[in-house]
Biopython code that builds the backbone (N, CA, C, O; Angstrom):
import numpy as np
from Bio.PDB.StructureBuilder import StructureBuilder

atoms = [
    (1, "UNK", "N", (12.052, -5.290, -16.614)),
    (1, "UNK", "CA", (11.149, -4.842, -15.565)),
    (1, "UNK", "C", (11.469, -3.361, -15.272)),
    (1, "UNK", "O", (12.647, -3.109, -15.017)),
    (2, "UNK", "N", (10.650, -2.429, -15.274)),
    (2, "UNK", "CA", (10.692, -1.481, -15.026)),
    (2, "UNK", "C", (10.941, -1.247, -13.226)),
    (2, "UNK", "O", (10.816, -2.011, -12.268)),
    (3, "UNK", "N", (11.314, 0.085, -13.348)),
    (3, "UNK", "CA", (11.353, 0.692, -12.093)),
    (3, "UNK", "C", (10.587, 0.809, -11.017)),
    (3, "UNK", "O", (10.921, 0.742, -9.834)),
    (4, "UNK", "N", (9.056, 1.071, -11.707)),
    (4, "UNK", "CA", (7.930, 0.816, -11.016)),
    (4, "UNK", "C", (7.497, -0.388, -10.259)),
    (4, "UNK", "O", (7.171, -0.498, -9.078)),
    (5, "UNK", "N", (7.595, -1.550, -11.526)),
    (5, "UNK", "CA", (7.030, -2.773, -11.418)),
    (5, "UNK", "C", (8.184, -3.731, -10.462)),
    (5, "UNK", "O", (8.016, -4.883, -10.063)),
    (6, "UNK", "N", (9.354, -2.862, -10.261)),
    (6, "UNK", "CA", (10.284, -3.355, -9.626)),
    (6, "UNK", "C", (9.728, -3.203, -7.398)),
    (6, "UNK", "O", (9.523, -3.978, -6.463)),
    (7, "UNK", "N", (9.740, -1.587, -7.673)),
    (7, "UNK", "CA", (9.241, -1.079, -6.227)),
    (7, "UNK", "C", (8.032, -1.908, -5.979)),
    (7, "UNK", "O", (8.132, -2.738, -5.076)),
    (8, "UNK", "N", (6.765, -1.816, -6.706)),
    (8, "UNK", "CA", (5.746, -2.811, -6.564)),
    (8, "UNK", "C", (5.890, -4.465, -6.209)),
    (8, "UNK", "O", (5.098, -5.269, -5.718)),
    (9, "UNK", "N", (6.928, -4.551, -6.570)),
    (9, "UNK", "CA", (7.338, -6.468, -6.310)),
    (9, "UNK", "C", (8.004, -6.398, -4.919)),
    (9, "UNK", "O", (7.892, -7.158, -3.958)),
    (10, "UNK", "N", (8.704, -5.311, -5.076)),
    (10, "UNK", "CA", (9.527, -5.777, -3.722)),
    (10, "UNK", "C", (8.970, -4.750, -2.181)),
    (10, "UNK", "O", (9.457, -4.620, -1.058)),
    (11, "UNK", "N", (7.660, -4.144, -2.903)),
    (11, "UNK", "CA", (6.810, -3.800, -1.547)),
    (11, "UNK", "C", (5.930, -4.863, -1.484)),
    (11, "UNK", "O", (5.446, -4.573, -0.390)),
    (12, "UNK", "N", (5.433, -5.723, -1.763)),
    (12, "UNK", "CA", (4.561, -6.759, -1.613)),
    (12, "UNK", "C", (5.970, -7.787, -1.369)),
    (12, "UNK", "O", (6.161, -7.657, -0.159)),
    (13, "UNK", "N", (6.774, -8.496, -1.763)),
    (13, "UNK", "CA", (7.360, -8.824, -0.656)),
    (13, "UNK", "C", (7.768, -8.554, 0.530)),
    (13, "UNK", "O", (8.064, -9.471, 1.295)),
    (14, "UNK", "N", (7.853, -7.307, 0.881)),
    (14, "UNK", "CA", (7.584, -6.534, 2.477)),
    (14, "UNK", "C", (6.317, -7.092, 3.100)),
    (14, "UNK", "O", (6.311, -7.186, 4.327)),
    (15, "UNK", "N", (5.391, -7.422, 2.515)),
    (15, "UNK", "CA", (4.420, -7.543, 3.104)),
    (15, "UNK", "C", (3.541, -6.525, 4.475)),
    (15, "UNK", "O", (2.841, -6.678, 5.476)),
    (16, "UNK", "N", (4.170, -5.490, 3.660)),
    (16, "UNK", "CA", (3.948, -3.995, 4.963)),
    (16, "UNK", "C", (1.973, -4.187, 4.860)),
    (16, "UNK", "O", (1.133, -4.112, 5.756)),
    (17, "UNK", "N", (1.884, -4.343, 3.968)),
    (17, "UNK", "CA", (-0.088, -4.097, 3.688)),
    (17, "UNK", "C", (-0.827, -5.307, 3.009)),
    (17, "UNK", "O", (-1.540, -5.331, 2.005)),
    (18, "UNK", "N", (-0.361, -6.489, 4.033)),
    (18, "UNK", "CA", (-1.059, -7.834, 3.044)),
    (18, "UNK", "C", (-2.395, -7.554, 2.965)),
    (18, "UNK", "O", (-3.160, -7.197, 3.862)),
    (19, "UNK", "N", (-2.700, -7.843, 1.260)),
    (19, "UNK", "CA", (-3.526, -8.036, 0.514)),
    (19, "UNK", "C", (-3.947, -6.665, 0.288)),
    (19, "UNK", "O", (-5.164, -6.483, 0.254)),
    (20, "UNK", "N", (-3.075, -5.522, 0.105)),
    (20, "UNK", "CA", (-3.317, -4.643, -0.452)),
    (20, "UNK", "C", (-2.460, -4.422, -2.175)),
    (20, "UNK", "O", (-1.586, -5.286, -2.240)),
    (21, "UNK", "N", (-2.476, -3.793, -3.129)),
    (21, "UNK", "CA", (-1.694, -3.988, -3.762)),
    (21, "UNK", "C", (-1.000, -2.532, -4.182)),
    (21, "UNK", "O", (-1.863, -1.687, -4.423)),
    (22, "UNK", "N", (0.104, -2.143, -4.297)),
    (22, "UNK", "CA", (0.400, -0.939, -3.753)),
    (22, "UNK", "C", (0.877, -0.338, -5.534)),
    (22, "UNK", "O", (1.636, -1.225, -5.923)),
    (23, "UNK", "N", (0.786, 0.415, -6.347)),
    (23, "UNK", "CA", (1.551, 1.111, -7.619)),
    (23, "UNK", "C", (1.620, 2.232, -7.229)),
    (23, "UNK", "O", (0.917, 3.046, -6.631)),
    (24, "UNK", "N", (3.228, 2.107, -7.947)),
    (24, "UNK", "CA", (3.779, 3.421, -7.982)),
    (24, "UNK", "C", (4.094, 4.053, -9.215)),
    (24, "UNK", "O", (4.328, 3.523, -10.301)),
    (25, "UNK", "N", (4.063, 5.596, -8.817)),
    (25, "UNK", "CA", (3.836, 6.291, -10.249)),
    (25, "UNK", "C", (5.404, 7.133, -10.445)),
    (25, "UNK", "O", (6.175, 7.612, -9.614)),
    (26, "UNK", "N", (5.422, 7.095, -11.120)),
    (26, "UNK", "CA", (6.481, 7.956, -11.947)),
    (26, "UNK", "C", (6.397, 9.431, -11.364)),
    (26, "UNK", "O", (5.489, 10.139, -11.800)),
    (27, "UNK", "N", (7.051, 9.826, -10.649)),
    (27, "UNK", "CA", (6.898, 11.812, -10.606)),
    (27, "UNK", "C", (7.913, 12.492, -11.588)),
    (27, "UNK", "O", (7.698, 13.311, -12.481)),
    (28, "UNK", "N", (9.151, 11.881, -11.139)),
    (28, "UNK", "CA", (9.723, 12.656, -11.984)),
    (28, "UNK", "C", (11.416, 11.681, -12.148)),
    (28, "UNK", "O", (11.496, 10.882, -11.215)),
    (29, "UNK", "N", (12.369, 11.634, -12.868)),
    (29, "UNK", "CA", (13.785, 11.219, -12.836)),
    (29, "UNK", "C", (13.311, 10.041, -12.106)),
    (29, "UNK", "O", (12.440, 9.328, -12.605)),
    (30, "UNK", "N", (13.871, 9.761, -10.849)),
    (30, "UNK", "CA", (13.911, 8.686, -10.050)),
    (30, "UNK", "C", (13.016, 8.656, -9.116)),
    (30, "UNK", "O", (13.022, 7.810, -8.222)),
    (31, "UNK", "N", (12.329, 9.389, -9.207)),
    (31, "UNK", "CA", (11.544, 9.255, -7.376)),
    (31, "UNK", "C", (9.561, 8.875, -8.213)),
    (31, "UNK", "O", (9.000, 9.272, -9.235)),
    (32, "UNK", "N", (9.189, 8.033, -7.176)),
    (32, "UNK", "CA", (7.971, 7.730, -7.134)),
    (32, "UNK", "C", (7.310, 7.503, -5.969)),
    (32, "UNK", "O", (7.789, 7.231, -4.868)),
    (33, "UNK", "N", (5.857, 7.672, -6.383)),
    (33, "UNK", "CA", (4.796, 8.164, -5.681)),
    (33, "UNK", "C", (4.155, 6.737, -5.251)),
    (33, "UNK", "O", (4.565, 5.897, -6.051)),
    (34, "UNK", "N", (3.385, 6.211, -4.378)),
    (34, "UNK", "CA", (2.937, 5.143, -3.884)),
    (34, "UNK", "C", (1.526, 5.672, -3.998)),
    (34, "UNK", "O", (1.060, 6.799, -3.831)),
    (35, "UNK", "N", (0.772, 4.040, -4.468)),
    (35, "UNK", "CA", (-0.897, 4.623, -4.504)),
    (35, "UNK", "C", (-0.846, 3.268, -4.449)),
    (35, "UNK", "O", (0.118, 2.506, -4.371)),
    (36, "UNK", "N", (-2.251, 3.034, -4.510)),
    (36, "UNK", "CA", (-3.151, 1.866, -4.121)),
    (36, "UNK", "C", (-3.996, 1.100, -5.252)),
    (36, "UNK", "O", (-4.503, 1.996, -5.927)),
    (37, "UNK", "N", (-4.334, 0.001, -5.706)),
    (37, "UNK", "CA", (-5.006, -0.312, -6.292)),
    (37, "UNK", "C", (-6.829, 0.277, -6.599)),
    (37, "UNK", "O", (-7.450, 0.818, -7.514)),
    (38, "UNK", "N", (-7.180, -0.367, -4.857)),
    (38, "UNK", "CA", (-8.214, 0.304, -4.474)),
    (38, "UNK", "C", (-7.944, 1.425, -3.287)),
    (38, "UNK", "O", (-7.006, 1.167, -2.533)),
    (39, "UNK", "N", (-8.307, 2.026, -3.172)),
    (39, "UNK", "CA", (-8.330, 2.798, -2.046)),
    (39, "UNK", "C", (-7.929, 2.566, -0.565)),
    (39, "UNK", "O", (-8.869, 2.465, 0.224)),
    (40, "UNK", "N", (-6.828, 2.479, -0.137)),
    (40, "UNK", "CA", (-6.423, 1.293, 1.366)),
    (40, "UNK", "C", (-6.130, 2.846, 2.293)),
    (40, "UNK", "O", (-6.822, 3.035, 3.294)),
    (41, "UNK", "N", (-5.087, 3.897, 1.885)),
    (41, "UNK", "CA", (-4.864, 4.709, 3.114)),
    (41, "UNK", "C", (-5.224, 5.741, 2.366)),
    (41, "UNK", "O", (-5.476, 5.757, 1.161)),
    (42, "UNK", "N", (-5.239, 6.899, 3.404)),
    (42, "UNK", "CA", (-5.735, 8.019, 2.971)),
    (42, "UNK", "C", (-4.624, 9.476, 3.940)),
    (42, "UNK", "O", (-4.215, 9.564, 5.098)),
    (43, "UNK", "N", (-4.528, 10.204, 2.945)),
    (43, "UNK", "CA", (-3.244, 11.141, 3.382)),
    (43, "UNK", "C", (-2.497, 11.851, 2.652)),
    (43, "UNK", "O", (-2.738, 12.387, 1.571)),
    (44, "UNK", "N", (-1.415, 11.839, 3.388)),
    (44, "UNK", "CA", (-0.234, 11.814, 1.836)),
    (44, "UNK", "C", (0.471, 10.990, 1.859)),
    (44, "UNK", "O", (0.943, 10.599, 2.927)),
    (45, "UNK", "N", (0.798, 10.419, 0.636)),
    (45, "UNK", "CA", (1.186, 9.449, 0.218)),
    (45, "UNK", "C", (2.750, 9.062, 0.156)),
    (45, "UNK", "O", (3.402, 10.105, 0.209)),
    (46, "UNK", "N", (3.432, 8.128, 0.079)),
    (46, "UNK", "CA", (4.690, 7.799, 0.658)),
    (46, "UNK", "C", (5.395, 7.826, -0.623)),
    (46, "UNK", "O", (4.755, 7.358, -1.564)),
    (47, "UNK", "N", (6.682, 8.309, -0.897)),
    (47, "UNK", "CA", (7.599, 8.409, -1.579)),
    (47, "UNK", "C", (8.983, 7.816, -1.752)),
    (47, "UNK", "O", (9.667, 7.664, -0.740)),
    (48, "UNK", "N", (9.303, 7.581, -2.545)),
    (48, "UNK", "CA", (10.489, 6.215, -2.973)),
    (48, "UNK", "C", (11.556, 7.243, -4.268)),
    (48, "UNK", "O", (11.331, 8.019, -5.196)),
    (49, "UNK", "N", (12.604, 6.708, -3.672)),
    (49, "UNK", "CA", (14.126, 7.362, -4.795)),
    (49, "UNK", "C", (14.257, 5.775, -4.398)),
    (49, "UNK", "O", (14.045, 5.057, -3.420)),
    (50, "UNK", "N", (14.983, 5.599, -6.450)),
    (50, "UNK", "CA", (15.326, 4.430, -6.849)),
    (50, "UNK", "C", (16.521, 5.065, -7.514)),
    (50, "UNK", "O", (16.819, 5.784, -8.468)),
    (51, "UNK", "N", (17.306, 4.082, -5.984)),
    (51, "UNK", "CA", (19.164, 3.860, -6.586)),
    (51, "UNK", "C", (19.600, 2.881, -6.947)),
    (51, "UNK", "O", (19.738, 2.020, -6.078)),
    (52, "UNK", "N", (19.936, 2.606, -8.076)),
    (52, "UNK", "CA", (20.369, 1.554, -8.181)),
    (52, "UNK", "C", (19.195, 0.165, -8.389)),
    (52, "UNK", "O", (18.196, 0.052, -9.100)),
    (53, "UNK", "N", (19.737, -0.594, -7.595)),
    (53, "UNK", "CA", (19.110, -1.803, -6.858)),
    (53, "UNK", "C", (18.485, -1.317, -5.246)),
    (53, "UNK", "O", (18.128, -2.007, -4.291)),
    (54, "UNK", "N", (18.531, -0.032, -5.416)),
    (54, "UNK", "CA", (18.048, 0.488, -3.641)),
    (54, "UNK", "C", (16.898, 1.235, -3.865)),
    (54, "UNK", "O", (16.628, 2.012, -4.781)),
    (55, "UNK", "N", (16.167, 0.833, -2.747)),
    (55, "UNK", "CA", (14.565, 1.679, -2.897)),
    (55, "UNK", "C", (14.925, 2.858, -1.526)),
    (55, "UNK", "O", (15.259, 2.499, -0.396)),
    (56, "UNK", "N", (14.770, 4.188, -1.943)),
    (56, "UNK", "CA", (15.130, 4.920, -0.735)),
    (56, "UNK", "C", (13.643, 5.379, -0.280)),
    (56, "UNK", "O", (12.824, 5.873, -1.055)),
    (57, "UNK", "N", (13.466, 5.183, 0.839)),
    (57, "UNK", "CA", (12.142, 5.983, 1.639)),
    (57, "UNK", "C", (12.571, 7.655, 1.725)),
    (57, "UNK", "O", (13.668, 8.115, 2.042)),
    (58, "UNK", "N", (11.316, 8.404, 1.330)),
    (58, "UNK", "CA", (12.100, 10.081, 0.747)),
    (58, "UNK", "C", (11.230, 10.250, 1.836)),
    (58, "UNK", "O", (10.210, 9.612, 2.099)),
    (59, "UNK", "N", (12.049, 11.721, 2.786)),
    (59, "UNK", "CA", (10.860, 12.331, 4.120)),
    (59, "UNK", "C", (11.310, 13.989, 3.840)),
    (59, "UNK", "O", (11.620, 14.488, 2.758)),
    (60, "UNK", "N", (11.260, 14.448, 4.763)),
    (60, "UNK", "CA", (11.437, 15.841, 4.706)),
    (60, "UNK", "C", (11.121, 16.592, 3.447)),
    (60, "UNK", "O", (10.141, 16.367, 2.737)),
    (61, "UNK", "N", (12.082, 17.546, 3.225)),
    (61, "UNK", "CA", (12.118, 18.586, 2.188)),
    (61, "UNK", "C", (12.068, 17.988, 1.075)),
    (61, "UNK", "O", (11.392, 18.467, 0.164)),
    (62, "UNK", "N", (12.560, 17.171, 0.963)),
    (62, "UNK", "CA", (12.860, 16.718, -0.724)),
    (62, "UNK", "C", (11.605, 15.608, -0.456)),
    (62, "UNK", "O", (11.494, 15.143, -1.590)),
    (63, "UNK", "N", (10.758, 15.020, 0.241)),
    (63, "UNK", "CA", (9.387, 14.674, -0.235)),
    (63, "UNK", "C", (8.184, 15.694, -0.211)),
    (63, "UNK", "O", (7.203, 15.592, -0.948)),
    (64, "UNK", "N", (8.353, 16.570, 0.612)),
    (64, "UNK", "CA", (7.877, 17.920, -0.001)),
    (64, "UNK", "C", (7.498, 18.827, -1.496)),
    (64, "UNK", "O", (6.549, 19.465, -1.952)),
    (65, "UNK", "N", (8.872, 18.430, -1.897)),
    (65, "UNK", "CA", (8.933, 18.766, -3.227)),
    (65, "UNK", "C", (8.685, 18.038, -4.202)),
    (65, "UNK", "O", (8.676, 18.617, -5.288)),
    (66, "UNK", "N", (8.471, 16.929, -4.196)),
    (66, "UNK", "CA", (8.334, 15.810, -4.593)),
    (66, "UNK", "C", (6.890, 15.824, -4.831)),
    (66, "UNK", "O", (6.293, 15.752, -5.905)),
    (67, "UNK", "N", (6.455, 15.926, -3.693)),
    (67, "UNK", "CA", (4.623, 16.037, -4.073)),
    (67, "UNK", "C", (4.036, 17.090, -4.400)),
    (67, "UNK", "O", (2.849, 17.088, -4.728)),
    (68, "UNK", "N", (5.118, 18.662, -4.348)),
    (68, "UNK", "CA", (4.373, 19.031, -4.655)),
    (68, "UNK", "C", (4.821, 19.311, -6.510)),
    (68, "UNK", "O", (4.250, 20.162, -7.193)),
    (69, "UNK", "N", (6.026, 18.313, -7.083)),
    (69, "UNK", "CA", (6.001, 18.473, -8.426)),
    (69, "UNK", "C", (4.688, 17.741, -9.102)),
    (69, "UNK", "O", (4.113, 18.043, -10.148)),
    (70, "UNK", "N", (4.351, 16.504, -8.011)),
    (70, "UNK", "CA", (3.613, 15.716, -8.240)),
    (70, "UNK", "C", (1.936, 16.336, -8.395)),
    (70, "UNK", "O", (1.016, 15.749, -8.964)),
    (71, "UNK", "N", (1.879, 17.530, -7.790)),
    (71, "UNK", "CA", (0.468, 17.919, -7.481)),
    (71, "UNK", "C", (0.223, 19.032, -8.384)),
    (71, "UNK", "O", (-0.623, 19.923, -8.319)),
    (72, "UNK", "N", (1.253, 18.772, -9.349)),
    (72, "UNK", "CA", (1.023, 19.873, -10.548)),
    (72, "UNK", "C", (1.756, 20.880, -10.478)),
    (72, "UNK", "O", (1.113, 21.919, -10.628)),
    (73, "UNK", "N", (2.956, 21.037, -10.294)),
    (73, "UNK", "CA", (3.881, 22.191, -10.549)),
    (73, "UNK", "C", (4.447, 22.631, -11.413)),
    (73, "UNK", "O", (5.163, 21.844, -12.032)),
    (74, "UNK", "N", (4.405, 24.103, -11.879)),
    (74, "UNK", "CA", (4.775, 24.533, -13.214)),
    (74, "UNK", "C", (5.608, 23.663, -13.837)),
    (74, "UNK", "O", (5.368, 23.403, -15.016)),
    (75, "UNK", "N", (6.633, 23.104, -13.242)),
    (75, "UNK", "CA", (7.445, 22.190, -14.089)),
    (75, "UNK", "C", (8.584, 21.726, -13.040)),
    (75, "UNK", "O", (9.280, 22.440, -12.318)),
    (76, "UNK", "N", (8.569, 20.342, -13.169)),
    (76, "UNK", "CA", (10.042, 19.580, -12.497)),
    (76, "UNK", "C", (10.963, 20.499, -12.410)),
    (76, "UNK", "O", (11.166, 21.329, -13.296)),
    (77, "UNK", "N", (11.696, 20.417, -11.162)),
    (77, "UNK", "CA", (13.184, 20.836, -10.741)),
    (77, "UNK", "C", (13.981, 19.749, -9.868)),
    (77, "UNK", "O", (13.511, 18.773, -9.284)),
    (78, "UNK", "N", (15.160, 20.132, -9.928)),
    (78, "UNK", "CA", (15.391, 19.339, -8.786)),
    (78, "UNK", "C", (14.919, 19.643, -7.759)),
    (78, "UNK", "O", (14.395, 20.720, -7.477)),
    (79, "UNK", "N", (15.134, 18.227, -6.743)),
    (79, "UNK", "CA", (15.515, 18.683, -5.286)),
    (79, "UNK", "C", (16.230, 19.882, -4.837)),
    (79, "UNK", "O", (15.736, 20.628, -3.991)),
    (80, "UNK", "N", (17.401, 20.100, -5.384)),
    (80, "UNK", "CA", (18.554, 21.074, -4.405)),
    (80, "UNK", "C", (17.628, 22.900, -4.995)),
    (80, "UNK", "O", (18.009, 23.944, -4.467)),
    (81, "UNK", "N", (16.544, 22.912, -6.025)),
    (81, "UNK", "CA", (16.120, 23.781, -6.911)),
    (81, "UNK", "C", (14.802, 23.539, -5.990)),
    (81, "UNK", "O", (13.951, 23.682, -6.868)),
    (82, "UNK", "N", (14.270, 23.341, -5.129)),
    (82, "UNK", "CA", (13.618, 23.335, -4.198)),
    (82, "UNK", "C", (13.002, 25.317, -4.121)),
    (82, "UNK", "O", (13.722, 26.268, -3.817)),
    (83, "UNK", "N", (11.790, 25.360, -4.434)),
    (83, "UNK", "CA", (10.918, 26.984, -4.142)),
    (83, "UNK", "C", (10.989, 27.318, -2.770)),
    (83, "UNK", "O", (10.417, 26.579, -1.969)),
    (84, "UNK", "N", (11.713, 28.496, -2.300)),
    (84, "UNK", "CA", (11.876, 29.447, -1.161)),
    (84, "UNK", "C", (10.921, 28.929, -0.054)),
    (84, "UNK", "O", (11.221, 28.428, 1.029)),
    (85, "UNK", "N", (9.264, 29.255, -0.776)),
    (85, "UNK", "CA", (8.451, 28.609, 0.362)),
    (85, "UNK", "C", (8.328, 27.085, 0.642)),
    (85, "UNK", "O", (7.417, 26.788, 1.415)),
    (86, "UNK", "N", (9.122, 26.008, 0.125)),
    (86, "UNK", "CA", (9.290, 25.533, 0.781)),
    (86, "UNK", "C", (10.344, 24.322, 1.617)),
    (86, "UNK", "O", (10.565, 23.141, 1.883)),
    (87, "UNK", "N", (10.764, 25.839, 1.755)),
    (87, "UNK", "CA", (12.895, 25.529, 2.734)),
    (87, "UNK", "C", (12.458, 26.194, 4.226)),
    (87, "UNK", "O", (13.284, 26.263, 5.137)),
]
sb = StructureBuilder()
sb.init_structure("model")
sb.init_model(0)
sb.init_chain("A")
sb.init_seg("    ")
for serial, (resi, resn, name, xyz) in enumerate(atoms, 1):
    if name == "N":
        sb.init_residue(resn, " ", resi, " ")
    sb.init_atom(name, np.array(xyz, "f"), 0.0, 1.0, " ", f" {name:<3s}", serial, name[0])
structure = sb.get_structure()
């Protein structure tokens, strides 16, 4: 089972959005992006670091960067490699 299909099983056992069905995408190394089957929220979208056996909820700066590797950025960096504008 993949990483994905892992976060996906064990957010529907949360049961945070019954009868929604939630996939997550790959951004980059460990961290993924949350989307929807059909269309359920609208925004920006919630972000996950996979440790281990641990699903981390990502906020601040480093989901910042996160979306915006996700929204097409010249190319993956890390977190700590985070662009000036936005620290």
């Amino acid at each position: 089972m993949t990483d994905a299909e892992r976060l996906e099983k064990w957010y529907a056992e949360q049961n945070l959005l019954p009868g929604v069905k939630s996939i997550f995408k790959n951004v980059y190394g460990n961290y993924y992006v949350q989307g929807h089957e059909k269309p359920a929220l609208y925004g920006v979208p919630d972000v996950y670091k996979v440790e281990g056996d641990n699903f981390i909820f990502v906020t601040g700066k480093e989901k910042e960067h996160v979306l915006w590797v996700y929204a097409g950025s010249p190319e993956p960096i890390r977190p700590e490699d985070v662009p000036d504008f936005l620290k």
